[in-house]
Structures are given as structure tokens and as C-alpha cells.
C-alpha positions as CSV (number, residue, x, y, z in Angstrom):
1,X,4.0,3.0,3.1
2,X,1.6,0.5,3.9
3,X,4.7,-1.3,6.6
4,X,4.7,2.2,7.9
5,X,1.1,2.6,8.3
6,X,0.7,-1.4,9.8
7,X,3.1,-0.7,12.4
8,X,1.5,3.0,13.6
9,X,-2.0,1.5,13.6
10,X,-0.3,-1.7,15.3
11,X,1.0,0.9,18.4
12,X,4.6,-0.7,17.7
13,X,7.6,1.3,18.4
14,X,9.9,1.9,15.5
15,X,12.9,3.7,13.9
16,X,13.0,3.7,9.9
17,X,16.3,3.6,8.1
18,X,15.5,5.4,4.3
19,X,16.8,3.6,1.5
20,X,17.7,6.3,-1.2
21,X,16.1,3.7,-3.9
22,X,17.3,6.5,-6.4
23,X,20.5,5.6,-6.2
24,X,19.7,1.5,-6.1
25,X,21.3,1.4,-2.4
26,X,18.3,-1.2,-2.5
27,X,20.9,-3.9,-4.6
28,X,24.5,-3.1,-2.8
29,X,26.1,-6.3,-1.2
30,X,24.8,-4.2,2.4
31,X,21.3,-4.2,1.9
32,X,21.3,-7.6,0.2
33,X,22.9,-8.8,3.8
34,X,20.0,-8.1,5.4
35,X,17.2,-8.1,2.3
36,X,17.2,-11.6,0.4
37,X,15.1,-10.3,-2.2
38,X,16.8,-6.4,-1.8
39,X,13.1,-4.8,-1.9
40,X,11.9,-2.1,0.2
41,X,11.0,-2.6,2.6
42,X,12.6,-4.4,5.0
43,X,11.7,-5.3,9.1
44,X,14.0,-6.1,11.4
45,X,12.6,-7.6,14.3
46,X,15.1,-9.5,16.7
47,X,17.2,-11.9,14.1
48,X,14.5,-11.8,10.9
49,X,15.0,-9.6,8.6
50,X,11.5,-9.6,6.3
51,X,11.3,-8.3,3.1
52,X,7.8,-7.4,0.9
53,X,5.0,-5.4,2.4
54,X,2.1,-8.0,2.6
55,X,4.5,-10.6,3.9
56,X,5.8,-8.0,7.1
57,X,1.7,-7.0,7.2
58,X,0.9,-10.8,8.0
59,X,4.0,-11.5,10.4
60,X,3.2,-7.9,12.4
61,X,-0.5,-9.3,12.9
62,X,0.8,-13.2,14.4
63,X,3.6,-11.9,16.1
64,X,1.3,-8.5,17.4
65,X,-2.9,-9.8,17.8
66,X,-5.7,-8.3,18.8
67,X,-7.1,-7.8,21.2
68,X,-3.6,-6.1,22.9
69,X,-3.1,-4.6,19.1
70,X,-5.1,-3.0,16.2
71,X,-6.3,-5.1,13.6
72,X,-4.4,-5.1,10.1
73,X,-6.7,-7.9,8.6
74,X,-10.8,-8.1,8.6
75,X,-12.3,-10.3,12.0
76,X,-13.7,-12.8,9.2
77,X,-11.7,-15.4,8.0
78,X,-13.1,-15.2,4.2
79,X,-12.7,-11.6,4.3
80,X,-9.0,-12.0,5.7
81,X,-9.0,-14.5,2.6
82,X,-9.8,-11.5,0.2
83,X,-8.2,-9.5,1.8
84,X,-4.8,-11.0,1.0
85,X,-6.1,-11.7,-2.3
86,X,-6.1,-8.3,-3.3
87,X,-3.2,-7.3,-1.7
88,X,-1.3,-9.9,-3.9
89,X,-3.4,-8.8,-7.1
90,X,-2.5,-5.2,-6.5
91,X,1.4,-5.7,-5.7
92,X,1.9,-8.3,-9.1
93,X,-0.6,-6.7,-11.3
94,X,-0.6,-3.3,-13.0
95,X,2.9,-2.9,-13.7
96,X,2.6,-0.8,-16.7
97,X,0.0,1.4,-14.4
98,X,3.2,1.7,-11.9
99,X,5.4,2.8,-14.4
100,X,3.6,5.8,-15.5
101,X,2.1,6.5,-12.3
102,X,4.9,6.2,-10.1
103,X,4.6,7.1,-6.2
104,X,6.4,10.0,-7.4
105,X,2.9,11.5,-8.2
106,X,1.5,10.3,-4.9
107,X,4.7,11.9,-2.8
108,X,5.5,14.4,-4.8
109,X,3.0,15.8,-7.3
110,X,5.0,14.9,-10.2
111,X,3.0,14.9,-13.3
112,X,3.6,13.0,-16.5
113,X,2.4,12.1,-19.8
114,X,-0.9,10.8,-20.8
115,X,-1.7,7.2,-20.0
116,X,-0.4,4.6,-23.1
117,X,-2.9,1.7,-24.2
118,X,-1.4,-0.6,-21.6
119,X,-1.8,1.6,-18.9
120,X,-5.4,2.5,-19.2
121,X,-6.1,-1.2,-19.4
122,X,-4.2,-1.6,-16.2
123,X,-6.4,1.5,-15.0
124,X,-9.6,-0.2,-16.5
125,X,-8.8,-3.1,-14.9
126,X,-8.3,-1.3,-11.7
127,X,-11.2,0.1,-11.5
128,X,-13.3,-2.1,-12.8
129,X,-11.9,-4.2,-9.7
130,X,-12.8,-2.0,-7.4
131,X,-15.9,-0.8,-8.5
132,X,-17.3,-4.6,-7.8
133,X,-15.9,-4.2,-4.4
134,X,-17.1,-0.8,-3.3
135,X,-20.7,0.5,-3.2
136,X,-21.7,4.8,-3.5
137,X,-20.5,6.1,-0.2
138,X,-18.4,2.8,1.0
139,X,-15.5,3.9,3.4
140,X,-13.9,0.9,3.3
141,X,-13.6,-3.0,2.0
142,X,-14.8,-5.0,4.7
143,X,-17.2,-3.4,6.7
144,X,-13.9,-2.1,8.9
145,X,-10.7,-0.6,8.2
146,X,-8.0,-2.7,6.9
147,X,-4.2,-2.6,5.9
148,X,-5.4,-3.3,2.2
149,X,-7.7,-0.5,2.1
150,X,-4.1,1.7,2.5
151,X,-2.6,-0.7,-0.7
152,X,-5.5,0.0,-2.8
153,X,-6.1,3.5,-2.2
154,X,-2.5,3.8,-2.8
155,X,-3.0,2.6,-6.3
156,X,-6.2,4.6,-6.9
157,X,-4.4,7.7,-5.8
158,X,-1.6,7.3,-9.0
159,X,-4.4,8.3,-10.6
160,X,-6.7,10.4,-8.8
161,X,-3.9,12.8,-7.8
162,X,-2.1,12.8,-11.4
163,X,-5.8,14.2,-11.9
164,X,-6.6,10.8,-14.6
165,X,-10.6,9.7,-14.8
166,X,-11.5,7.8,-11.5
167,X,-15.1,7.3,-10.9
168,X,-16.1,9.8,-7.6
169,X,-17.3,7.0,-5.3
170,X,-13.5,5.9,-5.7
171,X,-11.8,9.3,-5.7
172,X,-13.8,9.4,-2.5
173,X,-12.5,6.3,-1.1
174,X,-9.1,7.2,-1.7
175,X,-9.4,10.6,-0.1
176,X,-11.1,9.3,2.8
177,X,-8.5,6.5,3.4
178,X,-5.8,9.5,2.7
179,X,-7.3,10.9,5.9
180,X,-6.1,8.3,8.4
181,X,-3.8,9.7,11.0
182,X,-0.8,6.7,10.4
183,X,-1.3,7.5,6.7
184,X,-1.4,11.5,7.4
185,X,1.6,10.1,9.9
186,X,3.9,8.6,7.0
187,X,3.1,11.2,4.4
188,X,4.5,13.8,7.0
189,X,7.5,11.7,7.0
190,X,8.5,10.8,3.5
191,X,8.0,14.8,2.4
């Protein structure tokens, strides 16, 4: 979602390919050809083919800078800094929050058992995180929209829509971010 959303707020032209990740098309000897580490997703830009979201967010904003192109990353370089921070923290961190909120509740309203012990640490520890990072009434992280305010509203969303305790000044974060026409844009698509 969040290459999606970095390429509709970028102004790129694009055609997506799905990967039926279901049925692990995502680690047959095709995909691998063009996916070194067979994740989703995957750019293909002239002869690169680029795997892992953060890593495609980062090329998109070299290859694609402002001021011909929307910002993915704060002006600021120690809030670009954090910014990329985070987005690592939230894509290797809070797996056992992943696998009982899956982005089947975010796509498709699936609902599943309570939380385990792990999980609500890994929810804890997600909120905890970004309650130090967002104020009452905060809209987004740095003082301007970003590509990591999609990544972690995607994260507080597994819980917020699986209807789990989230603090309001975060279930309002989410929903605002939830708002923004590229994410409106991809949620449109992947129903």
C-alpha cells in the first residue's frame, strides 16, 4: 500500500501487476526473476527491479524530487532521519502484532481472536511509540504529511478497525491519514 500511495502522491504513471500472495506466486522461480528477495512489492522502473517498500519509497524520492514532485520524506534532514527510522522499526518490529492483525482486517474486515500476551506487548509497544510522537489533535508526524504517516497508520489501523483499545488521539490519526485521496485511491483498488 504505502508503494501504491508514494507513487499517486508522487504524480507517477503506473500499472500494478497483483500478486495472488495466497497462493505464494510471491516464491515461484517467475517472481524470484525479477524479486531477489520475492517480497511484495516489487518496482520496475527501466532495468531495476526493487523489492521492499521503504527501499522503493527512498529510490521514488532521488529518482522523482521536489520541487517537480510531491514530497514522500519531511524537508528536514533530522526529521527525514526519523522518518526512516520508524519506517524500519515498524516493517521489523511487531511481528506477533502482524500475525493476529493481519491486513486482512484492514482490507477486508476480517475479525479474529483476542490479542495473545505477545501481541498486546507488540500493541503496547506500538502505542506507547507513537503516543511519544504525536500530541492531542496531531495530524501528522512532522509537521507535514509524509509516506511514514501511511506505514504507521497502517499499523494502528490492525487495531483500530479489528475494534482493539487504541488511545482516541491515535484512532484519530489513523482515520484522518485513512482519508487521503491516494490512500482512499488504493483502498478502492485492492477491494
Amino acid at each position: 500500500m504505502s508503494v501504491y500511495v508514494a507513487l499517486r502522491e508522487k504524480g507517477l504513471p503506473f500499472t500494478l501487476q497483483w500478486v495472488d500472495l495466497a497462493h505464494e506466486a510471491q516464491l515461484t522461480p517467475e517472481y524470484a526473476a525479477i524479486s531477489l528477495t520475492r517480497r511484495v512489492p516489487t518496482l520496475a522502473l527501466n532495468n531495476l527491479h526493487l523489492s521492499e517498500s521503504s527501499a522503493i519509497a527512498e529510490y521514488l524520492e532521488e529518482c522523482f524530487p521536489a520541487p517537480d514532485y510531491e514530497r514522500l520524506y519531511p524537508r528536514d534532514r533530522e526529521k527525514r532521519a526519523r522518518a526512516r527510522e520508524l519506517q524500519a522499526w515498524l516493517r521489523s518490529d511487531f511481528i506477533s502484532l502482524r500475525q493476529q492483525r493481519p491486513t486482512e482486517v484492514i482490507f477486508a474486515g476480517k475479525k479474529y481472536s483476542p490479542l495473545n500476551e505477545d501481541a498486546r506487548r507488540s500493541a503496547a509497544k506500538l502505542i506507547e511509540g507513537a503516543q511519544s510522537l504525536l500530541s492531542a489533535g496531531q495530524q501528522n508526524l512532522f509537521g507535514e504529511w509524509s509516506v511514514v504517516d501511511t506505514d504507521l497508520a497502517i499499523m494502528l489501523n490492525r487495531l483500530a478497525l479489528h475494534g482493539d483499545e487504541l488511545p482516541d488521539n491515535l484512532a484519530q490519526y489513523a482515520w484522518f491519514q485513512w482519508q487521503r485521496a491516494s490512500v482512499q485511491l488504493w483502498l478502492g483498488e485492492s477491494v
